[in-house]
Backbone as a ProteinNet text record, in pm:
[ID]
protein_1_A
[PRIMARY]
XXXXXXXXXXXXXXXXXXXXXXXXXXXXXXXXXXXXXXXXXXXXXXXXXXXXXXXXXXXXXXXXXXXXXXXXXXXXXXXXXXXXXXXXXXXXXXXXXXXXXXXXXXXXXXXXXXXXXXXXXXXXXXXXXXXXXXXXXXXXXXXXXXXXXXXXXXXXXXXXXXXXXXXXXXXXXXXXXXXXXXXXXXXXXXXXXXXXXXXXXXXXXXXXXXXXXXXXXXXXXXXXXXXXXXXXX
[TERTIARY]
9808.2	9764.3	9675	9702.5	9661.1	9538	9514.8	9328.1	9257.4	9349.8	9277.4	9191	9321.7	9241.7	9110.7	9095	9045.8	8919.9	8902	8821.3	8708.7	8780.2	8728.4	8676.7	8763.2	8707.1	8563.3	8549	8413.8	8304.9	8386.6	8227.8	8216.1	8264.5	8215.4	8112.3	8131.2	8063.5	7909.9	7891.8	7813.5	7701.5	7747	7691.2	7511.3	7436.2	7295.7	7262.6	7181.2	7201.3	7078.9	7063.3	6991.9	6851.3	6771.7	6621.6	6582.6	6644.2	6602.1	6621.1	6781	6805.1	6735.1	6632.5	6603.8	6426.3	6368.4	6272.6	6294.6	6403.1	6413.6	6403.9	6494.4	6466.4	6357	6263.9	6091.7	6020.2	6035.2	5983.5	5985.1	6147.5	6184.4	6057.3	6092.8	6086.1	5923	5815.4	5662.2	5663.5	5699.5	5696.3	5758.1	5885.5	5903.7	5765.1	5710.7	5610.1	5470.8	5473.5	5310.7	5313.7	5176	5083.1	5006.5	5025.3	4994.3	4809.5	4776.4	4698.8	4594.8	4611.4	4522.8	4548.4	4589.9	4579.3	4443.4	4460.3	4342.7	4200.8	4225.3	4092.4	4053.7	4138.9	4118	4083.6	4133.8	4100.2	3959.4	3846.3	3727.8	3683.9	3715.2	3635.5	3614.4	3720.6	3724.8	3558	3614.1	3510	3361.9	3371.5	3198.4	3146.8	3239.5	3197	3153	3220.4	3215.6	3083	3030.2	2930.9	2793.2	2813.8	2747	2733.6	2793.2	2809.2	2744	2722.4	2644.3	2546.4	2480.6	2321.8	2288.2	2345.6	2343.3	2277.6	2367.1	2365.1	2244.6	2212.5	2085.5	1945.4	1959.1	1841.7	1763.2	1897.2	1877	1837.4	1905.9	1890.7	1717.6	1707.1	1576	1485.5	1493.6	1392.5	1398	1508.4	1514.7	1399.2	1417.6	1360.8	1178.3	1128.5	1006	919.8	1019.1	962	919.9	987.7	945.6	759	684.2	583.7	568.6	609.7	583	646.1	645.3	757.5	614	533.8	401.9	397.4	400.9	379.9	500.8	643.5	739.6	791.9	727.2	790.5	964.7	1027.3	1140	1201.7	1194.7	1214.4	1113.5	1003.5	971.8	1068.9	1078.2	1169.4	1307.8	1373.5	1534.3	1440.2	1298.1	1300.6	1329.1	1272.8	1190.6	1338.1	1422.4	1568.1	1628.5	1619	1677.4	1641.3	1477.6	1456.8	1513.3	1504.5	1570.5	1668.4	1760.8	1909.8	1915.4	1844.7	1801.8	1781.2	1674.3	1632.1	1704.9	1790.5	1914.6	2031.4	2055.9	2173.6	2093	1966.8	1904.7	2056.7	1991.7	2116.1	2159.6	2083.2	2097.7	2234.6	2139.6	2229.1	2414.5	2378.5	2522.3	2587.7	2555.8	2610.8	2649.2	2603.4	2649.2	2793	2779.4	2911	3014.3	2963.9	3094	3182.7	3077.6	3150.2	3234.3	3160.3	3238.9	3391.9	3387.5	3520.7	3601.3	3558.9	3632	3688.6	3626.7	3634.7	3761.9	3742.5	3827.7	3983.1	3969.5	4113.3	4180.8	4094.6	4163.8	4193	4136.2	4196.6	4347.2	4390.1	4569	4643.8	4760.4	4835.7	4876	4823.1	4875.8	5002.2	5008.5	5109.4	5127.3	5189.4	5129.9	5166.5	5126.1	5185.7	5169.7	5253.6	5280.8	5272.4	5181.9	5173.9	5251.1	5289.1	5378.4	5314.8	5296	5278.2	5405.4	5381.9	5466	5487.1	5646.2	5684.4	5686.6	5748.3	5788.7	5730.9	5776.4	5806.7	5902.4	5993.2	6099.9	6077	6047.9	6036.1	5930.7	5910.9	5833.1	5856.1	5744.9	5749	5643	5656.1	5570.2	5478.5	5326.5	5194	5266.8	5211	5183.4	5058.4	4927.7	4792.3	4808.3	4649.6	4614	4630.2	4556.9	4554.5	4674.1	4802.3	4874.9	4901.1	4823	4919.7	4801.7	4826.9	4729.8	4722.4	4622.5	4639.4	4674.3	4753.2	4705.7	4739.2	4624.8	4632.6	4650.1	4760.4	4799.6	4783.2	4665	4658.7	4778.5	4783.6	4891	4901	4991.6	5024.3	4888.9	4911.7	4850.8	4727.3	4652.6	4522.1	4435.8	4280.9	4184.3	4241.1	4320.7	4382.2	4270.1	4311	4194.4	4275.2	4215.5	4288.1	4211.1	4298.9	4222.7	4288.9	4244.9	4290.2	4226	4346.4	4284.2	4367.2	4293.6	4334	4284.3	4377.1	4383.7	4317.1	4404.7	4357.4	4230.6	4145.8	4026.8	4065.5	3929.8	3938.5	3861.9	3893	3800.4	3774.7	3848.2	3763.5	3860.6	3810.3	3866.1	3843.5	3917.5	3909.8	3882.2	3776	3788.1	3862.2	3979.9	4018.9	4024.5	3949.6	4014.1	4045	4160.3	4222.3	4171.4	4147.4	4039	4054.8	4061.8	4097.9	4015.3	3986	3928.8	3997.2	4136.1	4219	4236.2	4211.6	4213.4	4379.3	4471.1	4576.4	4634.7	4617.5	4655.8	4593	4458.3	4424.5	4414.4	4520.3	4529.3	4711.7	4796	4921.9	4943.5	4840.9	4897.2	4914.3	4874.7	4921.3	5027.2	5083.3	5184.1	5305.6	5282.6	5352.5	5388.6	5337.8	5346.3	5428.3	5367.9	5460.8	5625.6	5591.1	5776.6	5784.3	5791.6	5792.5	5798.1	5731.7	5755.6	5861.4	5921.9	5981.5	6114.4	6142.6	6242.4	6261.5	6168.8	6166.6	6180.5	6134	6155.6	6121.1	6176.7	6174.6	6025	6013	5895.8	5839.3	5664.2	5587.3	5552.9	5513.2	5484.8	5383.1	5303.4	5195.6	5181.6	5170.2	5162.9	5065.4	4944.1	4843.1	4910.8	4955	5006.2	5088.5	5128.9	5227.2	5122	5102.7	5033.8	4936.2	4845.1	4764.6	4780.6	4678.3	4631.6	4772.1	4857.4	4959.1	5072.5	5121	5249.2	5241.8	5306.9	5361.9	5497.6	5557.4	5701	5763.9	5856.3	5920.2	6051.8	6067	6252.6	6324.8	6430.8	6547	6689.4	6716.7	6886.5	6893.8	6832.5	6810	6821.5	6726.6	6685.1	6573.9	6490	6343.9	6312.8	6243.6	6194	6062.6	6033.4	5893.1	5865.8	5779.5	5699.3	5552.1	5580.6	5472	5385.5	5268.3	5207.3	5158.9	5123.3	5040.8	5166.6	5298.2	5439.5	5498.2	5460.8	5549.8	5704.9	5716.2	5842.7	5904.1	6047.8	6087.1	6149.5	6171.8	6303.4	6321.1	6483.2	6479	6437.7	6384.8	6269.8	6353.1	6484	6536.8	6521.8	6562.8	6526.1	6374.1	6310.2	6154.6	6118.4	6215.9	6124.5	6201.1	6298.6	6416.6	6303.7	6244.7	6166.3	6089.7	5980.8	5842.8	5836.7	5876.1	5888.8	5702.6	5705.1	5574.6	5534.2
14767.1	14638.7	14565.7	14600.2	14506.7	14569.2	14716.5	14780.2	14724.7	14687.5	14683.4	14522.7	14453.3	14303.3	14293.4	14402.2	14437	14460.6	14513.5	14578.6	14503.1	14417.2	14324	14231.7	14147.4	14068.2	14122.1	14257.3	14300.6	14370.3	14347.8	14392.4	14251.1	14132.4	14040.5	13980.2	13979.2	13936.3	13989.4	14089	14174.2	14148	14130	14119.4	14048.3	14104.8	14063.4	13901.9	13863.6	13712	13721.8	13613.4	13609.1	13596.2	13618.6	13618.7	13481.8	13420.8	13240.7	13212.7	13230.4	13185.5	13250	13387.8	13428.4	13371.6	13386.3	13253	13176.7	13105.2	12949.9	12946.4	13086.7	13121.8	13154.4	13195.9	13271.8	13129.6	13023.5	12898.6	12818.6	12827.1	12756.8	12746.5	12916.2	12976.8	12944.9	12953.5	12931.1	12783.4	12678.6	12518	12504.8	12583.4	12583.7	12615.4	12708.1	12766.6	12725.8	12657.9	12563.5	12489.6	12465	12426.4	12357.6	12214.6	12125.1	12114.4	12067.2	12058	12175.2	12291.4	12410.5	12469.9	12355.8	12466.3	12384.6	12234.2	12161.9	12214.9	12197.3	12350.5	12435	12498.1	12646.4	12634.2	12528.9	12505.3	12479.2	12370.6	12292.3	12449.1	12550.8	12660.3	12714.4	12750.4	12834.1	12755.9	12662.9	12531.1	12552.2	12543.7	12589	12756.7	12833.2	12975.2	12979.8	12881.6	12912.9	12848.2	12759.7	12701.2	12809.8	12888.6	12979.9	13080.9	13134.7	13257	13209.2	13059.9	13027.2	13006.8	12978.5	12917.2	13074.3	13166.6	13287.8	13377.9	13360.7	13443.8	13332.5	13177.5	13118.4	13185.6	13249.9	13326.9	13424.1	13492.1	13663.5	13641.4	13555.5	13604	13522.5	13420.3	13361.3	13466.7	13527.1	13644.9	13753	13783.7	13929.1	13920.7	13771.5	13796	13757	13700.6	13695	13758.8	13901.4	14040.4	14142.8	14068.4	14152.5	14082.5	14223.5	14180	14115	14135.7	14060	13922.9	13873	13717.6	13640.3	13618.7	13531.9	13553.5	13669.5	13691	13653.5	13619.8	13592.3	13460.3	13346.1	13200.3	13182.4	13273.6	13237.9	13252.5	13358	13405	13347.8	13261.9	13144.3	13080.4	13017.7	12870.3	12912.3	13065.8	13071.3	13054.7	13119.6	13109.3	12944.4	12838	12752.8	12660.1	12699.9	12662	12672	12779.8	12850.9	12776.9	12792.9	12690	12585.6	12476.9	12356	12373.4	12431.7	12461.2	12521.5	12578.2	12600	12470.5	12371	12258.8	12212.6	12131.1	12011.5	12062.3	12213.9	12233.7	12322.7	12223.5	12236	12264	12326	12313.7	12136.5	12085.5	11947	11849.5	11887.4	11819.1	11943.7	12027.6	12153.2	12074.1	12036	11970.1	11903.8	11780.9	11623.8	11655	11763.9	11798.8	11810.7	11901.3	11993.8	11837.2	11772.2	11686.6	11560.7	11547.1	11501.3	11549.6	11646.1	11733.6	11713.7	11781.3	11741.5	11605.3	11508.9	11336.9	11315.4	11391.4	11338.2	11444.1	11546.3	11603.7	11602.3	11516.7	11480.7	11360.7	11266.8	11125.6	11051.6	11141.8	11106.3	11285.1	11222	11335.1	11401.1	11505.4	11566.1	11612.5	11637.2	11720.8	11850.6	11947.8	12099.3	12166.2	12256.6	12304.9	12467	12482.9	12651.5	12721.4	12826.4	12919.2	13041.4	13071.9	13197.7	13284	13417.5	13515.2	13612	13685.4	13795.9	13906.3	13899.5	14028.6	14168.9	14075.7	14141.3	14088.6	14110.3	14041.1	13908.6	13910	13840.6	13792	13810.7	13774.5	13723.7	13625.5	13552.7	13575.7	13562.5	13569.8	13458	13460.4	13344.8	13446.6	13370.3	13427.4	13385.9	13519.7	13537.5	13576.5	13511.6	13550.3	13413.7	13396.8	13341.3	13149.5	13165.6	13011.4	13020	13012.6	12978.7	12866.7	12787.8	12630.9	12577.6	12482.9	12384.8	12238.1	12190.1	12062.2	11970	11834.5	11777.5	11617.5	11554.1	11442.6	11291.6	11236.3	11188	11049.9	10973.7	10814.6	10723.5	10603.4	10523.9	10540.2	10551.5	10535.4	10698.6	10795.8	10918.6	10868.4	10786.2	10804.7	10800.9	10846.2	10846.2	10979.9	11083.6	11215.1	11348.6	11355.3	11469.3	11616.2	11698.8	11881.9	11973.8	12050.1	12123.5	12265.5	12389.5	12502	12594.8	12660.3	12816.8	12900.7	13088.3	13177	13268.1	13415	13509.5	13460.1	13405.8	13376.1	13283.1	13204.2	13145.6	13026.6	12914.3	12790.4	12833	12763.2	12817.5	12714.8	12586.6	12480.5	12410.3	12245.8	12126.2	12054	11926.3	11831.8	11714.9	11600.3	11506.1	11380.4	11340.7	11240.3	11281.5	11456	11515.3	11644.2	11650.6	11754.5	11932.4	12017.5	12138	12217.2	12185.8	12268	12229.8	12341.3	12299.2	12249.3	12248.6	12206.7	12052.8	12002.7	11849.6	11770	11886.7	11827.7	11841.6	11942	11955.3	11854.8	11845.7	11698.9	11542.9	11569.5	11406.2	11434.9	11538.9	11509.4	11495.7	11553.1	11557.9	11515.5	11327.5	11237.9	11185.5	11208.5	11131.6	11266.5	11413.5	11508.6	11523.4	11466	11441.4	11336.1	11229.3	11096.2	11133.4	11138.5	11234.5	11333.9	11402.5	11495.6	11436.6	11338.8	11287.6	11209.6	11131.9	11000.7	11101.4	11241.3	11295.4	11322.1	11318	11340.1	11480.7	11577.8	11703	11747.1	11877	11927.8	11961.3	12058.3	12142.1	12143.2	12145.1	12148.1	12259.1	12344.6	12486.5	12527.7	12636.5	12674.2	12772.2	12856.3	12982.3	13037.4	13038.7	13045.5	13192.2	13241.1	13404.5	13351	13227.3	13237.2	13166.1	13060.1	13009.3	12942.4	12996.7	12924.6	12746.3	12671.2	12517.9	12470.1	12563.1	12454.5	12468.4	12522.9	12487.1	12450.2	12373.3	12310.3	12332.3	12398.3	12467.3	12352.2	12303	12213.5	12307.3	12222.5	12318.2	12149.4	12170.5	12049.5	12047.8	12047.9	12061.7	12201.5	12300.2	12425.9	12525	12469.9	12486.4	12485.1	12592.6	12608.1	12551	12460.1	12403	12486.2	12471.3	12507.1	12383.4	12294.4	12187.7	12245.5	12204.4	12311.3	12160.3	12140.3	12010.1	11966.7	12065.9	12008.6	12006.6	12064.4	12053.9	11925.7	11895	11805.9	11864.2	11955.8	12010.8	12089.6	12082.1	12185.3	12233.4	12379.4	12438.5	12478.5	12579.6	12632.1	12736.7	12806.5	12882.8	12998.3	13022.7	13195	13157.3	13011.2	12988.4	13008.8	12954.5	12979.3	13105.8	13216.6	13337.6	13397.4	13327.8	13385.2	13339.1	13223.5	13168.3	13220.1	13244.9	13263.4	13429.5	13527.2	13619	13679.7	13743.9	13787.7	13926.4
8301.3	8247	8346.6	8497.2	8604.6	8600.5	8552.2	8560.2	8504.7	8355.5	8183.9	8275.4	8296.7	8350.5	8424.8	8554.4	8627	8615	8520.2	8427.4	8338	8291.5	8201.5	8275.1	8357.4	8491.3	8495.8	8593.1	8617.6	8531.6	8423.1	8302.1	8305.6	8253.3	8228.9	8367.8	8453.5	8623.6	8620	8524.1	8550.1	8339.6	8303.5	8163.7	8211.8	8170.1	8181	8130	8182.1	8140.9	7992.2	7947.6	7854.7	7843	7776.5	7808.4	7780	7785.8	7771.2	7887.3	7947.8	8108.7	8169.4	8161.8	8266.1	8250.2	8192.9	8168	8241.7	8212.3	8320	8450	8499.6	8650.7	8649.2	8562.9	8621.2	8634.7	8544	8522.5	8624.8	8648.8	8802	8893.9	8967	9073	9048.7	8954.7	8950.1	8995.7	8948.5	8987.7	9134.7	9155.7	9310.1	9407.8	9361.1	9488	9477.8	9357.5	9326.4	9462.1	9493.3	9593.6	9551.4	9489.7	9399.2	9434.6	9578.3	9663.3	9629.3	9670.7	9688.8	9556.1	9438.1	9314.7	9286	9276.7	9226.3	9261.7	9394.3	9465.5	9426.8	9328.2	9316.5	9170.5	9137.3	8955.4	8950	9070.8	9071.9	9147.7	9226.6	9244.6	9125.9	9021.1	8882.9	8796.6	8807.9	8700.4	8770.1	8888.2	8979.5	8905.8	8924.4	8880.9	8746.1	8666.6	8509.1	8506	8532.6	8551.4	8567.1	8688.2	8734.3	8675.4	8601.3	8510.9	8365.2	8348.5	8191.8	8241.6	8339.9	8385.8	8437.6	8442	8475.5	8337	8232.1	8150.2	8061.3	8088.1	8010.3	8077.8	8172.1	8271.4	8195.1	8164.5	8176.8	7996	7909.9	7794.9	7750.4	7838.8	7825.7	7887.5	7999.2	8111.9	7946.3	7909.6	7835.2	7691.5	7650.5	7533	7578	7691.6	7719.3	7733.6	7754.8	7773.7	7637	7547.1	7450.8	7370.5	7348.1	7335.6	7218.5	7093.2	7004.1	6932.3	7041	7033.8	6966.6	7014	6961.2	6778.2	6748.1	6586.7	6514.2	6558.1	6525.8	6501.3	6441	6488.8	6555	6471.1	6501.5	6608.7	6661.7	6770.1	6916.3	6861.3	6976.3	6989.2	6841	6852.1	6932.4	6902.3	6986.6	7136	7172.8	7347.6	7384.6	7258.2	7295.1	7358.2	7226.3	7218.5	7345	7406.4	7527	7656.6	7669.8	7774.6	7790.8	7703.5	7708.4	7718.5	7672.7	7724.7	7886.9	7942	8094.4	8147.7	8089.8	8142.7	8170.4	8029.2	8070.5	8190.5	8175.4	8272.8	8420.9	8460.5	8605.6	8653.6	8802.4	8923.1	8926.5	8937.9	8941.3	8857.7	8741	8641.9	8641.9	8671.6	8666.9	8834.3	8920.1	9024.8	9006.9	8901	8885.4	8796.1	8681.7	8627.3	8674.3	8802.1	8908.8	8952.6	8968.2	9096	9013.6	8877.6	8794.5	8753.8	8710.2	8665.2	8831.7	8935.6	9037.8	9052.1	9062.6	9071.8	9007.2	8815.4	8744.7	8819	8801.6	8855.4	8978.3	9050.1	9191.2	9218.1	9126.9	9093.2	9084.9	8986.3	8972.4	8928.7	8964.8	8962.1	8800.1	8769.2	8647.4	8607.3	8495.4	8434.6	8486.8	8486.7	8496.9	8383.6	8349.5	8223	8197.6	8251.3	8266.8	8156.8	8196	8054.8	8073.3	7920.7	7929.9	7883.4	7921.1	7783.3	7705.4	7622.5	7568.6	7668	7649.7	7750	7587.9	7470.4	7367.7	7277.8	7117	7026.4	7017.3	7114.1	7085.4	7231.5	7344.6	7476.2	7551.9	7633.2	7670.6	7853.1	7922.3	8054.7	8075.9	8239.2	8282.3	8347.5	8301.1	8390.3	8526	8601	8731.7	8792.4	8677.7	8747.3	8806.3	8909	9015.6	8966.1	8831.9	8818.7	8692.1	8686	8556.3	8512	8570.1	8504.2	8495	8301.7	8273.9	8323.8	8302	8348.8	8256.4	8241.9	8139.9	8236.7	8204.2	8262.3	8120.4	8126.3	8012	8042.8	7958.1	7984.6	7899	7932.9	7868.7	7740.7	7682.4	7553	7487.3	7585.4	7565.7	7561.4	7557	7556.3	7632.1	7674.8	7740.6	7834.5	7738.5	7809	7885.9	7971.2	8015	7962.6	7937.1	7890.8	8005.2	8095.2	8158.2	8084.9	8048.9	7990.6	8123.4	8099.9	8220.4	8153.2	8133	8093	8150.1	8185.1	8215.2	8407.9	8490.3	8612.8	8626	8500.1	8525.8	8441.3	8460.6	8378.4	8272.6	8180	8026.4	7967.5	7939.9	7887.1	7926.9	7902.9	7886.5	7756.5	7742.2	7689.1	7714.4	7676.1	7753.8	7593.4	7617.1	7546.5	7384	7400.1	7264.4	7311.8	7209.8	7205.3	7160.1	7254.2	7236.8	7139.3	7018.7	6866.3	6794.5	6679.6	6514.5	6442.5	6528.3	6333.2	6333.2	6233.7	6199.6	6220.3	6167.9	6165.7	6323.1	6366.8	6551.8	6633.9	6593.2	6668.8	6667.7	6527.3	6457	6520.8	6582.2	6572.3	6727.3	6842.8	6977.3	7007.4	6975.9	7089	7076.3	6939.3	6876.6	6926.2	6956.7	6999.2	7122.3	7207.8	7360.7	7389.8	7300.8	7318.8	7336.9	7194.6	7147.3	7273.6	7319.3	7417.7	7554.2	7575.2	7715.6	7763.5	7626.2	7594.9	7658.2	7624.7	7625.2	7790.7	7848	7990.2	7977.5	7943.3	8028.9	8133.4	8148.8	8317.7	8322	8282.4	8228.2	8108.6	8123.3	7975.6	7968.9	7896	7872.5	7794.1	7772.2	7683	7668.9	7556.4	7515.8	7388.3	7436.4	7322.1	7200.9	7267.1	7138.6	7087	7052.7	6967.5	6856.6	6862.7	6754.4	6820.2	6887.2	6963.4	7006.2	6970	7020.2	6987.6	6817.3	6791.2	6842.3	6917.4	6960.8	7137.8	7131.4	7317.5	7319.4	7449.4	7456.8	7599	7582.4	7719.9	7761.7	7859.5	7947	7922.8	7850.6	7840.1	7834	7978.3	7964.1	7975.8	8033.8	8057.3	7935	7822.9	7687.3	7648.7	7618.9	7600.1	7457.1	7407.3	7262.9	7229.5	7166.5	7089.3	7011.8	7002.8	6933.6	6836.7	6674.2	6670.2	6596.7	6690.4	6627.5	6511.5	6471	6308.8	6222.7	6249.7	6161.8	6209.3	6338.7	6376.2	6353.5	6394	6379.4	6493.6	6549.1	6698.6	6677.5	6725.2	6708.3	6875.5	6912.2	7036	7008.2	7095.8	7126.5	7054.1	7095.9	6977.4	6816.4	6832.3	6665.3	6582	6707.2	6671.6	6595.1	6735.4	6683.5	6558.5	6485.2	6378.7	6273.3	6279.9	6182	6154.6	6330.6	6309.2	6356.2	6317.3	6394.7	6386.8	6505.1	6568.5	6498.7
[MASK]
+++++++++++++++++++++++++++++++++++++++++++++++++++++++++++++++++++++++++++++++++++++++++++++++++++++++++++++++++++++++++++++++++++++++++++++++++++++++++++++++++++++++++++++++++++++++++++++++++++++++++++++++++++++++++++++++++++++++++

């Protein structure tokens, strides 16, 4: 009888924890080792490159089509060069500097949100990015407004928002501010983001060591295992 106990004792000691709690430890352990300082840096280096890589590729596709000889007999294909230039013009080095230093100005101003993105380990499982840049920015004005959106994916920055929210859908950007509100009011630990699940619309928090899913244009939350019972992938 004293084994049978014995026994049971140490299967139970040993039972795998759950893929929600272990999330939380991956979630943790990413906000523990953020470098609040040298991420902002590294976010306004990302934002300089992206910069460089479109005044890059306005070069080559303006150089590529100048070369072809029969652009003159073609109106249309003037008007895309003519198009092109001016799109070269307005974003001079000049005017692409005054941006940089703008976007910098604004994200080194006050202290943001961070907002950790997850991706799919599974269907049913979620992990935390461990590329270079994983965490979004979101800088939230009073009563949510005059909000800045910084987005970064796959280790780079990819767009922002300035005071709107970076979606097509009418109803996602008529519900975020009123979704954050609700969401902040609650104080959570952690804000979260996970474009594979439903892209722009859902925002995921940590509460009471309980992952939510918020899906905005529903205005509706579930916990994150319920999510995926609902919404399965």
């Amino acid at each position: 009888m004293k084994k049978m106990f014995l026994f049971l004792l140490l299967s139970a000691m040993f039972v795998p924890v759950s893929d929600s709690q272990t999330l939380i430890q991956q979630i943790e352990n990413a906000y523990n080792t953020l470098d609040s300082v040298s991420y902002i840096e590294d976010i306004i280096l990302s934002y300089r490159g992206d910069w460089v890589i479109r005044y890059k590729g306005y070069e080559e596709r303006v150089d590529g089509l100048t070369e072809l000889n029969y652009l003159d007999s073609i109106p249309r294909q003037k008007q895309i060069i003519d198009s092109l230039w001016e799109n070269l013009t307005l974003r001079s080095k000049t005017t692409i500097e005054e941006q940089i230093n703008e976007f910098s100005d604004i994200v080194r101003a006050t202290t943001p949100v961070y907002i950790l993105n997850l991706i799919p380990q599974d269907k049913q499982t979620l992990q935390v990015d461990t590329g270079k840049l994983p965490f979004n920015l979101f800088y939230l004005g009073k009563h949510s407004k005059n909000n800045f959106y910084v987005f970064v994916h796959n280790g780079e920055y990819t767009y922002y928002g300035h005071d709107t929210y970076p979606t097509f859908s009418r109803p996602i950007g008529k519900n975020i501010r009123k979704v954050l509100r609700k969401i902040m009011r609650k104080q959570p630990k952690y804000l979260l983001f996970c474009p594979e699940l439903e892209g722009m619309n859902t925002i995921l928090y940590v509460l009471n060591d309980k992952i939510y899913v918020y899906r905005v244009a529903q205005m509706k939350e579930y916990e994150l295992s319920d999510y995926f019972k609902h919404f399965p992938r």
